[in-house]
Backbone of each chain as ProteinMPNN parsed JSONL, in Angstrom:
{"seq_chain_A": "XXXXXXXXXXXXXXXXXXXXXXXXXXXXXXXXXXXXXXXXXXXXXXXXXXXXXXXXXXXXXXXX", "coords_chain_A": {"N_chain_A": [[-133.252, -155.859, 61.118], [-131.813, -156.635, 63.83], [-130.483, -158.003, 66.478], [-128.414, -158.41, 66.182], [-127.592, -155.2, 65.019], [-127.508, -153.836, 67.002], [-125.893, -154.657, 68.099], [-123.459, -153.91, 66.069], [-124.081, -150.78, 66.196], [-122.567, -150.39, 68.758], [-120.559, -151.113, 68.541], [-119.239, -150.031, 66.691], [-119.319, -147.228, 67.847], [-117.614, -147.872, 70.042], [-115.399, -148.421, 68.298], [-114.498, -146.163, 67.232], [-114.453, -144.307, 69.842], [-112.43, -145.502, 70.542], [-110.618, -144.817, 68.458], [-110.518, -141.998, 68.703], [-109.318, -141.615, 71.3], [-106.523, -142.493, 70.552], [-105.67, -140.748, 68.69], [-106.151, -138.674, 70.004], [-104.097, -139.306, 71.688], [-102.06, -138.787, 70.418], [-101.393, -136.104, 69.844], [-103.128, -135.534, 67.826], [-105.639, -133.131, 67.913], [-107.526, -132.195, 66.209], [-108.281, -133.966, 65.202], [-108.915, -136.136, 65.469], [-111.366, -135.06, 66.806], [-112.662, -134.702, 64.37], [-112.669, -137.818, 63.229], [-114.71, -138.852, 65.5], [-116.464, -137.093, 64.933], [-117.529, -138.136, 61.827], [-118.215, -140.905, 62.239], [-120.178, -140.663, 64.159], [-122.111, -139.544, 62.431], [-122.133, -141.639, 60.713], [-123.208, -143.811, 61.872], [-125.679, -142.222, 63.3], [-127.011, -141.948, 60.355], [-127.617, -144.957, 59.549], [-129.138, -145.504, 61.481], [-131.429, -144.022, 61.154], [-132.679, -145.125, 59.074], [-133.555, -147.174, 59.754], [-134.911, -146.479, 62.089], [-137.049, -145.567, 60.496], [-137.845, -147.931, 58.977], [-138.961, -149.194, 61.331], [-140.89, -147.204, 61.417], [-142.349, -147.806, 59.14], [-142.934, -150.211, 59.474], [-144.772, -150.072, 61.45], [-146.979, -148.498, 60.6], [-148.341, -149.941, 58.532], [-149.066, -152.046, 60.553], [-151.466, -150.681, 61.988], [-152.417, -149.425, 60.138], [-152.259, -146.77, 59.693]], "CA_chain_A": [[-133.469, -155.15, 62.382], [-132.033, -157.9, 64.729], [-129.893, -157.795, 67.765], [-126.829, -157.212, 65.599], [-127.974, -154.284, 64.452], [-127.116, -153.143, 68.366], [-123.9, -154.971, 67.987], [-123.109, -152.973, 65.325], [-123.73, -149.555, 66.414], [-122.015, -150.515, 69.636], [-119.179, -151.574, 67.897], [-118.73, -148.71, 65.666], [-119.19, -146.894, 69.049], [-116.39, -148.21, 70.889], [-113.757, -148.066, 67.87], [-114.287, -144.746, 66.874], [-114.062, -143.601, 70.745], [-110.563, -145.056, 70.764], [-109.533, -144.046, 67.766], [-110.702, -140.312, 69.425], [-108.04, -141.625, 72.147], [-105.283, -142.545, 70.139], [-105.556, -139.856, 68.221], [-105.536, -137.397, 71.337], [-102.51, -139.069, 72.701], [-100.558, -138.66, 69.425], [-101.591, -135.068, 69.217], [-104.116, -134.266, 66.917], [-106.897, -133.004, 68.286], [-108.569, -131.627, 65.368], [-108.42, -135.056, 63.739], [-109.46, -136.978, 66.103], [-112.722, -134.534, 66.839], [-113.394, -134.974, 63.343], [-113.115, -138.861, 63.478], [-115.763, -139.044, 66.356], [-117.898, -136.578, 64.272], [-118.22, -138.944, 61.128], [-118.16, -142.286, 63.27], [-121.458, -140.607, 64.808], [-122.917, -139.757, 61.17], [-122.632, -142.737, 59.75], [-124.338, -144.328, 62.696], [-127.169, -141.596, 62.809], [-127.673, -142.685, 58.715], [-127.901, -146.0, 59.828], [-130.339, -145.622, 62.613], [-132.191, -143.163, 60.734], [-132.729, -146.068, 58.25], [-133.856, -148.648, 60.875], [-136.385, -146.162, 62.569], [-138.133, -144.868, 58.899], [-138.494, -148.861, 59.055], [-140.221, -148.985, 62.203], [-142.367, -146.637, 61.335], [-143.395, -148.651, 57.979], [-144.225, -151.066, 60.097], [-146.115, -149.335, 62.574], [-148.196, -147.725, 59.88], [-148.661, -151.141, 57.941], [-150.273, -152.945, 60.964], [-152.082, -149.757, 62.82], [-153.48, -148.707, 59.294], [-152.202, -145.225, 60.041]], "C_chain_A": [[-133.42, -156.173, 63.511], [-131.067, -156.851, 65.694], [-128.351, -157.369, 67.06], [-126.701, -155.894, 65.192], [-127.565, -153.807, 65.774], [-125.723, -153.4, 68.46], [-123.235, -153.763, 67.271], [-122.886, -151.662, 65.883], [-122.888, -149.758, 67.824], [-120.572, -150.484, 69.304], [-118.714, -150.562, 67.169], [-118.567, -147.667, 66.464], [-117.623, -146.82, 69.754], [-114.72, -148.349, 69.909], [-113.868, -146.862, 67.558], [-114.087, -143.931, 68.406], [-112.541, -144.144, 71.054], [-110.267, -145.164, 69.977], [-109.318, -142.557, 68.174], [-109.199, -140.506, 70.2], [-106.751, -141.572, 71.909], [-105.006, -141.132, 69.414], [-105.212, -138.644, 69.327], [-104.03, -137.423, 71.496], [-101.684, -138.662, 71.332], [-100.606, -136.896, 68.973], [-102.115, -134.244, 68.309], [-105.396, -134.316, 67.229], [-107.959, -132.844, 67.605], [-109.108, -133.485, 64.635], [-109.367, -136.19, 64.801], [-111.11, -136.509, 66.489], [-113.703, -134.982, 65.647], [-113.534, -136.514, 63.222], [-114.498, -139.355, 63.915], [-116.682, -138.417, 65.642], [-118.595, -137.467, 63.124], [-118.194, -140.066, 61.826], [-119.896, -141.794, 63.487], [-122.185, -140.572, 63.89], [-123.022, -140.355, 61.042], [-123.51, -143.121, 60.24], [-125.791, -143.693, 62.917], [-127.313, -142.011, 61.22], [-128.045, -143.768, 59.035], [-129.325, -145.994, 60.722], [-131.484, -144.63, 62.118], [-133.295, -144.606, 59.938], [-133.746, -146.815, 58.875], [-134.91, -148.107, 61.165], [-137.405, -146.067, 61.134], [-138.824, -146.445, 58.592], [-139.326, -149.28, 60.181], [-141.242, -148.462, 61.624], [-143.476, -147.055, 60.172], [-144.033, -149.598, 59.092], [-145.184, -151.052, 60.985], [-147.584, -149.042, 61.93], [-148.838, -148.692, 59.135], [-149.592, -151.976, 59.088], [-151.318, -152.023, 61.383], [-153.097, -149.606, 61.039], [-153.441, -147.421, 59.306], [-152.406, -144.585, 58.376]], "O_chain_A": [[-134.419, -156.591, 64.097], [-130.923, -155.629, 65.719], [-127.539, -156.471, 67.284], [-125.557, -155.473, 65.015], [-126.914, -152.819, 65.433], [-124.752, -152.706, 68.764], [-122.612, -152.852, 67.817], [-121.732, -151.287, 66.092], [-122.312, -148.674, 67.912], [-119.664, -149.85, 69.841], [-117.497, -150.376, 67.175], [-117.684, -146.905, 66.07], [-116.816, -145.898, 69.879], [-113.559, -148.377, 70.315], [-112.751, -146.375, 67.728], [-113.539, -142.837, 68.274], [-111.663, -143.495, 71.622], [-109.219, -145.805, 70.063], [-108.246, -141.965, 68.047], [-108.188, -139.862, 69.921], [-105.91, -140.961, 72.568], [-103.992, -140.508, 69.729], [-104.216, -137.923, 69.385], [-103.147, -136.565, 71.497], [-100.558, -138.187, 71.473], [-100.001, -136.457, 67.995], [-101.934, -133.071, 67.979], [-106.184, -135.224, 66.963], [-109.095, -133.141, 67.972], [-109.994, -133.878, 63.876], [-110.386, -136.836, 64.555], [-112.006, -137.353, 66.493], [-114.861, -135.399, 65.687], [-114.73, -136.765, 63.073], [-115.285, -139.996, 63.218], [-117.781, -138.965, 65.563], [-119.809, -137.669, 63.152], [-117.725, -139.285, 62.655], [-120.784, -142.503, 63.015], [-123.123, -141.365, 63.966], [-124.232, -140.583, 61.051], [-124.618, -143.081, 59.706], [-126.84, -144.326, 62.79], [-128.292, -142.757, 61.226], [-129.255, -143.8, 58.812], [-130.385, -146.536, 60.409], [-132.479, -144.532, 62.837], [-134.435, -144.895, 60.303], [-134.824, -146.991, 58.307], [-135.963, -148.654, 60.838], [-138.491, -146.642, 61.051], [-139.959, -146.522, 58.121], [-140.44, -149.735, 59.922], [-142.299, -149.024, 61.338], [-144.692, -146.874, 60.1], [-145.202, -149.707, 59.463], [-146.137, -151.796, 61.219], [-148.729, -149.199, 62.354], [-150.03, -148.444, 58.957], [-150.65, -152.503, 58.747], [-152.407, -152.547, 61.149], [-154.323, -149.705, 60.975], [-154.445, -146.789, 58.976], [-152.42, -143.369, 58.179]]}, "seq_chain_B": "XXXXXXXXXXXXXXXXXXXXXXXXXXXXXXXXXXXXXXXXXXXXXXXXXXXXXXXXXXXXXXXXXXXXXXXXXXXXXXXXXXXXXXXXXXXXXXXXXXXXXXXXXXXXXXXXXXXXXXXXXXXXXXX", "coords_chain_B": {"N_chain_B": [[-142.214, -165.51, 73.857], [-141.75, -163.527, 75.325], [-139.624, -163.71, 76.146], [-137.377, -163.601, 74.34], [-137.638, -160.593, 74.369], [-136.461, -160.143, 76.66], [-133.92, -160.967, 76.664], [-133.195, -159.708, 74.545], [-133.298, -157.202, 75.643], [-131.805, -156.813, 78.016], [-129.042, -157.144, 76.746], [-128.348, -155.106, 75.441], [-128.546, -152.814, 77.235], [-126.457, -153.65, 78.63], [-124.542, -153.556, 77.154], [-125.405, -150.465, 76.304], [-124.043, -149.407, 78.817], [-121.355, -150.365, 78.57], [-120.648, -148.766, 76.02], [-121.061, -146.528, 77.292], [-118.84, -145.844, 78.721], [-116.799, -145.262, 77.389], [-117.954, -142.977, 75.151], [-120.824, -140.73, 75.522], [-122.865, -140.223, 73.915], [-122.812, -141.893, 72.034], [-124.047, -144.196, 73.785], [-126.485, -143.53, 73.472], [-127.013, -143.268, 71.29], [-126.992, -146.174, 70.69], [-129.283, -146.786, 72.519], [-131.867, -146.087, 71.531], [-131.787, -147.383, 69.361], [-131.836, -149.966, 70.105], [-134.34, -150.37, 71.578], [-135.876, -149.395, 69.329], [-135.585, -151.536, 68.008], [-136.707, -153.543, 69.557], [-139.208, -152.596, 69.711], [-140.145, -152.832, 67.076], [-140.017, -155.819, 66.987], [-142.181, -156.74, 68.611], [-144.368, -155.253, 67.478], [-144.889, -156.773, 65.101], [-145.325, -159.089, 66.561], [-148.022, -158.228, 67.297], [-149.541, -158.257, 65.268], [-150.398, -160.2, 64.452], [-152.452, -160.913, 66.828], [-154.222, -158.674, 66.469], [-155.542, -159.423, 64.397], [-156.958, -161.393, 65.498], [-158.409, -159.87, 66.911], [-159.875, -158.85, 65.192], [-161.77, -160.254, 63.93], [-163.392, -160.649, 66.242], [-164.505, -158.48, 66.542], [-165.968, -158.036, 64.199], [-168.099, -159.72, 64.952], [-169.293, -158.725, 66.933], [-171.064, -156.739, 65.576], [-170.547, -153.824, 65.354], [-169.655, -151.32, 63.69], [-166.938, -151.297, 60.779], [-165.642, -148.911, 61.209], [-165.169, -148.291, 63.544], [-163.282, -149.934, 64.993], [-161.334, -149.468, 62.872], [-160.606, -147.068, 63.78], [-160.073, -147.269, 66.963], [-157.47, -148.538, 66.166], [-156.275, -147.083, 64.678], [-155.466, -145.201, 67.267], [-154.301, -146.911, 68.779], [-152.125, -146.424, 67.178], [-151.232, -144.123, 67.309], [-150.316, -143.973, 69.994], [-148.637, -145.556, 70.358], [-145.969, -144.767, 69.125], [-145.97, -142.268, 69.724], [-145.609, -142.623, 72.522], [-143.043, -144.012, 72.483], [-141.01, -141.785, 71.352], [-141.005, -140.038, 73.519], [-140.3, -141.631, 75.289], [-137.715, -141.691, 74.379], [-136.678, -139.057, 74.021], [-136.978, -138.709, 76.709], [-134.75, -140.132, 77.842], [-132.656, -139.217, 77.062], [-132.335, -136.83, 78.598], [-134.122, -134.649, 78.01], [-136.446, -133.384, 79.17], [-138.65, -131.614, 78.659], [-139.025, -131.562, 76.08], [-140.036, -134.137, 75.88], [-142.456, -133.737, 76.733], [-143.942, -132.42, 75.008], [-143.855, -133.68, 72.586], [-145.658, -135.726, 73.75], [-147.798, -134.441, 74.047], [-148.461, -133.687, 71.244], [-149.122, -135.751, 70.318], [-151.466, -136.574, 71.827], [-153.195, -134.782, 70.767], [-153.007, -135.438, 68.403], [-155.03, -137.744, 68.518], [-157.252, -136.988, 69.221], [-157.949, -135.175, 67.458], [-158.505, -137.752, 65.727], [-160.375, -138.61, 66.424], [-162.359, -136.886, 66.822], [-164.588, -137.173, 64.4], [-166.333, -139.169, 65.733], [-167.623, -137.963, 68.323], [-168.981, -136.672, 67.217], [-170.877, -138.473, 66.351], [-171.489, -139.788, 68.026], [-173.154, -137.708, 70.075], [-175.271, -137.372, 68.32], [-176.489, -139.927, 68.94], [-177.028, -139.833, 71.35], [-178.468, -137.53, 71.507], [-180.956, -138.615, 69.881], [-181.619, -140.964, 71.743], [-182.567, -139.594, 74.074], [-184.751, -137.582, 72.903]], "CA_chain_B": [[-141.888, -164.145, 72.803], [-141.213, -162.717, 76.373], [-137.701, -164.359, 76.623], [-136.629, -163.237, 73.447], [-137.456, -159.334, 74.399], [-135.968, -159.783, 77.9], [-132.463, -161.11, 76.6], [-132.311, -158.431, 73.999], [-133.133, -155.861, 76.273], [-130.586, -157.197, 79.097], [-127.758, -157.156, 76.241], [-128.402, -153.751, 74.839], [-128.386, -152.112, 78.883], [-124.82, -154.033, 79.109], [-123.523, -152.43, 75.675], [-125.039, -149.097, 76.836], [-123.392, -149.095, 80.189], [-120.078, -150.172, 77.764], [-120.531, -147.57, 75.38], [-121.455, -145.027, 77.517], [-117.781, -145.361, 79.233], [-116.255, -144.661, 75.929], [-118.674, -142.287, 75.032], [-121.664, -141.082, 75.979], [-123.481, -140.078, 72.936], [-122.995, -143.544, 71.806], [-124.348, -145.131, 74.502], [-128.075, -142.9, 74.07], [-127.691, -144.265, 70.03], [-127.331, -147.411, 71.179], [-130.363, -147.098, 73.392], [-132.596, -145.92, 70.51], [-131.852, -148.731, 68.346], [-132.885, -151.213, 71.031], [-135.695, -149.806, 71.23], [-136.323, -149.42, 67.907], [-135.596, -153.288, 67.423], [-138.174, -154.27, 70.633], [-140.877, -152.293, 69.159], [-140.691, -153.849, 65.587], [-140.602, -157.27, 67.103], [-143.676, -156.468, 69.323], [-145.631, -154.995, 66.844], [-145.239, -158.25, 64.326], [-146.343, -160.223, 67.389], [-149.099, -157.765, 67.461], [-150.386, -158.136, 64.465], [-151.804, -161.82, 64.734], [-153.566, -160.594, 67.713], [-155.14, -157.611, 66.073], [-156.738, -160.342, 63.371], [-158.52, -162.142, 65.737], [-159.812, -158.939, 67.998], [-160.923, -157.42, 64.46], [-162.829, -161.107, 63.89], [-164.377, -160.911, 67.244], [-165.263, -157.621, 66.197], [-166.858, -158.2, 63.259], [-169.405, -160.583, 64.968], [-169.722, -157.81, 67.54], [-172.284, -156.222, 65.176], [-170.366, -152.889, 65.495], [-169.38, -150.904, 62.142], [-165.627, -151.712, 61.214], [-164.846, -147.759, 60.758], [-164.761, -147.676, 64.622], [-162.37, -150.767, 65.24], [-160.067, -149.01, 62.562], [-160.378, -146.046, 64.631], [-159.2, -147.691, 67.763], [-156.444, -149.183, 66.001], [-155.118, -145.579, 64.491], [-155.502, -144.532, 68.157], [-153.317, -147.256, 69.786], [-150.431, -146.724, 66.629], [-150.319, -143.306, 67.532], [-149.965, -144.11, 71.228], [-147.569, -146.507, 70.067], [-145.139, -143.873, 68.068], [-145.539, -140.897, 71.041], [-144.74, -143.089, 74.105], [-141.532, -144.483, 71.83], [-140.398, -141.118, 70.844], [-141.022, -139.145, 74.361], [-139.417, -142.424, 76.613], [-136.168, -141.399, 74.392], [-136.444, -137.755, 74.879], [-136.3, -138.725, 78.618], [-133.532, -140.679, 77.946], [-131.537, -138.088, 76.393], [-132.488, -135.623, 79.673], [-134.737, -133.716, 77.874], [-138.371, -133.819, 79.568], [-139.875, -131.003, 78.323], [-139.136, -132.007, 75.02], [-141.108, -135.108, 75.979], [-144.265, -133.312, 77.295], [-144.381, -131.794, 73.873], [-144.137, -134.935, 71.855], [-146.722, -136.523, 74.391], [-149.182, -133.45, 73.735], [-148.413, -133.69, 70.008], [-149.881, -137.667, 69.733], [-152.594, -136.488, 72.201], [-153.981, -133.977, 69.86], [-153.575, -135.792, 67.042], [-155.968, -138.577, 68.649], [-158.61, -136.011, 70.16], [-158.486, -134.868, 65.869], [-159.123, -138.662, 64.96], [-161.547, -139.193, 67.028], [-163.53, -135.813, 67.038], [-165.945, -137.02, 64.235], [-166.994, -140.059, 66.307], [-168.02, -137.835, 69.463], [-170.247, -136.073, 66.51], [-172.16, -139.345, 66.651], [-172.109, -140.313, 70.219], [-174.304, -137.165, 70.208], [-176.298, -137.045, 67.523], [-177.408, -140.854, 69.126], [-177.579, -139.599, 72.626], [-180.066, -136.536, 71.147], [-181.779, -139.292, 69.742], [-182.315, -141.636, 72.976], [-183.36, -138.783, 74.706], [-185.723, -136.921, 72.209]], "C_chain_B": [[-141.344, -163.216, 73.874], [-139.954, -162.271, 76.41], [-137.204, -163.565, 75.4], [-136.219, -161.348, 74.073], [-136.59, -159.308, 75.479], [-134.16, -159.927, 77.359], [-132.206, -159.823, 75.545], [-132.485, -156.6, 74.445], [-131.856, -155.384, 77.434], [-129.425, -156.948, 78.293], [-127.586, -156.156, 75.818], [-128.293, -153.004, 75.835], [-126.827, -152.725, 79.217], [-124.002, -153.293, 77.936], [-123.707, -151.115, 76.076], [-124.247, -148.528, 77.711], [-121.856, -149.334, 79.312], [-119.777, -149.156, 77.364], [-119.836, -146.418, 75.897], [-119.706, -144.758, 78.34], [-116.735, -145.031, 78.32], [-116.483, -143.079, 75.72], [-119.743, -142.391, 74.598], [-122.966, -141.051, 75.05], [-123.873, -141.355, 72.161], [-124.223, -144.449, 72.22], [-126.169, -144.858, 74.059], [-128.478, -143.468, 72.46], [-127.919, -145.256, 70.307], [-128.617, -148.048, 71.991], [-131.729, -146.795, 72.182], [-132.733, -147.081, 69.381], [-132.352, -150.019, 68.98], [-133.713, -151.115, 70.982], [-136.576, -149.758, 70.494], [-136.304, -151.322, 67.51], [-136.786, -154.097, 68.283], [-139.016, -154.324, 69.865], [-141.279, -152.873, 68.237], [-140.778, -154.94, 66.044], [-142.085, -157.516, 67.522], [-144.671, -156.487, 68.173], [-145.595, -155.905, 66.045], [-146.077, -159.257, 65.061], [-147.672, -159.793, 67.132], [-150.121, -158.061, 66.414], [-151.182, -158.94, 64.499], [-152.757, -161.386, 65.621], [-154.92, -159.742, 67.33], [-155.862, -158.431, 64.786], [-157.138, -160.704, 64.284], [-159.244, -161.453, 66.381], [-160.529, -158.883, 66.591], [-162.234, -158.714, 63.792], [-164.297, -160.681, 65.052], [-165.365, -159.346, 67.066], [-166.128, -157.52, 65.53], [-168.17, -159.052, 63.889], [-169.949, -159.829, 65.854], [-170.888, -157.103, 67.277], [-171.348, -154.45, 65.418], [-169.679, -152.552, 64.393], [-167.986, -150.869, 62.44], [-164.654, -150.518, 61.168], [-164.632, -147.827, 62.565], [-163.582, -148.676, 65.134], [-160.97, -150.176, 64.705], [-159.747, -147.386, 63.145], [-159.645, -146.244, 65.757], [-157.754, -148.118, 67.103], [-155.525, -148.515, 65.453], [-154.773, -145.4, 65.854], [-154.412, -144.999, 69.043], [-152.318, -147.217, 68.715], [-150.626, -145.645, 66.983], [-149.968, -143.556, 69.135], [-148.842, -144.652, 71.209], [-146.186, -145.412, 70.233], [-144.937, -142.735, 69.475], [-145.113, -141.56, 72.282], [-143.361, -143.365, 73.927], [-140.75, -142.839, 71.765], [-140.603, -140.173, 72.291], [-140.267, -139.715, 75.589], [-137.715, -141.763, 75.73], [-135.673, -140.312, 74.249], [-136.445, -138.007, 76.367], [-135.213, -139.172, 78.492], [-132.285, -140.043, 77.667], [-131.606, -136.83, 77.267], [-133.568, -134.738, 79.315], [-136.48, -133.634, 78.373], [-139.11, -132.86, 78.774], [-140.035, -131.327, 76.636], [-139.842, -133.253, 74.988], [-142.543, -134.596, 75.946], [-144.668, -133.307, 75.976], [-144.733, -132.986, 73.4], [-145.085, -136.057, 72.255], [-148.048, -135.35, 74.067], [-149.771, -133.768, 72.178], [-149.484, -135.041, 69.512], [-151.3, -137.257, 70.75], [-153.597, -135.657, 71.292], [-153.838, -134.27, 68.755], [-154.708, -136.974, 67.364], [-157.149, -137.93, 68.818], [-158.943, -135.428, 68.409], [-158.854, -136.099, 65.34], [-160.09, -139.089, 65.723], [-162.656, -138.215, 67.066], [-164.747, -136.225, 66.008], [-167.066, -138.058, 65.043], [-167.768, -139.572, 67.833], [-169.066, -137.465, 68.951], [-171.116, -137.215, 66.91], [-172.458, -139.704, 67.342], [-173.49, -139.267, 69.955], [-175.293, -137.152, 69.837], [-177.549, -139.007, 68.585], [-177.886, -140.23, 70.815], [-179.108, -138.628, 72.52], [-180.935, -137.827, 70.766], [-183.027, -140.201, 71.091], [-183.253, -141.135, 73.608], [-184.548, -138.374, 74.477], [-186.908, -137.735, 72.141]], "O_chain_B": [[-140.617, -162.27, 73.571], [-139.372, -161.2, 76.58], [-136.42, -162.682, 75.749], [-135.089, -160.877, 74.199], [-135.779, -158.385, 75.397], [-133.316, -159.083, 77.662], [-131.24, -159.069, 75.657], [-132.131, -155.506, 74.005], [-131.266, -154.327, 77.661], [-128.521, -156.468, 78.977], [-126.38, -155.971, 75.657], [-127.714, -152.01, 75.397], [-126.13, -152.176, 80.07], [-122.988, -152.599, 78.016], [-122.718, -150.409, 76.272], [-123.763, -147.405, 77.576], [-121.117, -148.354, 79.411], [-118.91, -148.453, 77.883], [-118.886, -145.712, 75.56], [-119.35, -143.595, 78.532], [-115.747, -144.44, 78.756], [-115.681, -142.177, 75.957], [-120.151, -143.242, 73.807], [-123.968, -141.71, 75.328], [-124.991, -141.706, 71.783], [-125.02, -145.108, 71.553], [-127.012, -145.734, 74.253], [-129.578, -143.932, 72.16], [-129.107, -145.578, 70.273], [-128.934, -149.23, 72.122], [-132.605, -147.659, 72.231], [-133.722, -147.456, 68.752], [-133.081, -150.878, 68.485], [-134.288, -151.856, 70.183], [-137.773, -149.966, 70.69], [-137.048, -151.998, 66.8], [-137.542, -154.974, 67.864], [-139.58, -155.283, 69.339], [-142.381, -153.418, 68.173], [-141.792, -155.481, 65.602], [-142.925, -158.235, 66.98], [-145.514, -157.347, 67.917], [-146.771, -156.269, 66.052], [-147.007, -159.965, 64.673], [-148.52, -160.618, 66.793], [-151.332, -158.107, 66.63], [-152.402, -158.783, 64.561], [-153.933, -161.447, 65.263], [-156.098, -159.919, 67.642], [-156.817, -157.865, 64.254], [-158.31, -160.332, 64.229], [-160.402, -161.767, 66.654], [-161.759, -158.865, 66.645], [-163.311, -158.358, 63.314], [-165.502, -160.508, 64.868], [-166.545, -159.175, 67.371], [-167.168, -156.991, 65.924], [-169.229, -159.002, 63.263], [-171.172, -159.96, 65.899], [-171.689, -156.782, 68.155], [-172.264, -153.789, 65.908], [-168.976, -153.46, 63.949], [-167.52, -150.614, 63.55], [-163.429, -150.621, 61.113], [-163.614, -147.197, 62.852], [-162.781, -148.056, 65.834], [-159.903, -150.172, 65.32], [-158.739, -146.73, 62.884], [-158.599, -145.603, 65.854], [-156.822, -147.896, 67.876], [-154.33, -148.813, 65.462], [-153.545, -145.405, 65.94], [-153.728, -144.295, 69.786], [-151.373, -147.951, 69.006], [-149.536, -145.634, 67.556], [-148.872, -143.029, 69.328], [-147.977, -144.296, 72.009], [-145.534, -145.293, 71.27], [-143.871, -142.513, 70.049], [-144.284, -141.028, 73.021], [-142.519, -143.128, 74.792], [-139.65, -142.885, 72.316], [-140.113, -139.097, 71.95], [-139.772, -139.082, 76.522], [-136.741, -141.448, 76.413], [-134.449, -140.182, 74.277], [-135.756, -137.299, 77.101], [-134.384, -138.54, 79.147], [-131.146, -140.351, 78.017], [-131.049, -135.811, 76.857], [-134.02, -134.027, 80.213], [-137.466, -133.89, 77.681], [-140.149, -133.216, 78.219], [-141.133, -131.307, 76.08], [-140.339, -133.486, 73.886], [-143.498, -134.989, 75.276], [-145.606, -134.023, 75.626], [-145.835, -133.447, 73.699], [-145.356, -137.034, 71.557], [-149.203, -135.736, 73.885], [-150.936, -134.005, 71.859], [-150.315, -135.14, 68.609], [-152.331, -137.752, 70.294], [-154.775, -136.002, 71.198], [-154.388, -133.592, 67.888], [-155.402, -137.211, 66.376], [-158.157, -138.536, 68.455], [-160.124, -135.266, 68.101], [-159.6, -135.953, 64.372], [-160.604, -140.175, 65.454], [-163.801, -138.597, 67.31], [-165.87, -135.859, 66.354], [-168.285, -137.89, 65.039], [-168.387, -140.405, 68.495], [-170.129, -137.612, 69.555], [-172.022, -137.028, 67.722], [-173.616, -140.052, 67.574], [-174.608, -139.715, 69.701], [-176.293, -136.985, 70.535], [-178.764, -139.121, 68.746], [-179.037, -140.273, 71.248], [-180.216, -138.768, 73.036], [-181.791, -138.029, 71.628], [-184.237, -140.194, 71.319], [-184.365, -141.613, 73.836], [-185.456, -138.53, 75.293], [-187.908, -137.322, 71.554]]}, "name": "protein", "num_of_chains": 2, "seq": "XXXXXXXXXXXXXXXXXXXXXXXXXXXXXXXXXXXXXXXXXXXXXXXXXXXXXXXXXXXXXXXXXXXXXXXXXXXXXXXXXXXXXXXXXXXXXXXXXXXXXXXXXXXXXXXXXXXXXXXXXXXXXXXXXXXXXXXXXXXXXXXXXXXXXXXXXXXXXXXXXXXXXXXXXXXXXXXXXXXXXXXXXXXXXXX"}
């Protein structure tokens, strides 16, 4: 859970919105929608991941 | 420990503002994961600290169920200010209020048996 971890989703960010683009210009819209839709899953799995670890460690020092 | 949070908050507000000209959905993950990376650093710092209050506590003379009471009270404060700053961030306020009510009434339930004993000592003083 470092600073790459922002890289990352940034990065997975910015190629999956232009593959959306290329994909537009070449005409497939459907494909390219669907691109951007798993691009965003994966990254929600990921970040899902990351917070569920926050919250261990929230609950580990608090004593929750 | 400042410097560290300030540069990775400064570099994560330059990726969002990237992102978000891509797209914008991106940009509001991207802001959640910062976030999410602050807080865990913080709260590691935190922890050393919270050993030596719960020393100074202990010599305090005050029983250690109420120290671990405060210290449920500020993780849920923790957890509802995190999760209602990124419902603002995502436009949604009222979906904040909620999630700020939600951590308030779960503190006002961990703390209700300790008002029992405020009273029972105040009847006492008095009586």
């Amino acid at each position: 859970m470092d600073v790459d971890f922002v890289f990352q989703v940034a990065g997975i960010g910015i190629i999956v919105a232009v593959l959306n683009q290329v994909l537009q210009r070449s005409g497939r819209e459907e494909q390219a929608m669907l691109t951007t839709l798993a691009g965003l899953i994966v990254v929600l799995i990921m970040v899902v991941t990351e917070i569920g670890n926050l919250f261990e460690t929230v609950k580990s020092v608090f004593g929750l | 420990m400042l410097f560290t949070v300030v540069a990775v908050v400064m570099i994560s507000a330059v990726m969002i503002l990237l992102v978000k000209k891509y797209s914008p959905e991106y940009a509001l993950v991207v802001s959640i994961v910062a976030g999410g990376t602050v807080l865990i650093f913080l709260v590691v710092a935190l922890k050393e600290i919270l050993g030596s209050i719960a020393d100074i506590f202990d010599k305090s003379g005050l029983d250690k169920g109420v120290f671990k009471l405060v210290l449920k009270a500020l993780g849920l404060c923790y957890l509802s200010e995190f999760a209602s700053d990124v419902c603002r961030d995502f436009g949604q306020t009222s979906l904040a209020a909620k999630v700020e009510l939600a951590g308030k009434i779960s503190i006002i339930a961990l703390t209700f048996p300790l008002i029992g004993q405020i009273l029972t000592a105040v009847t006492e003083l008095i009586g």
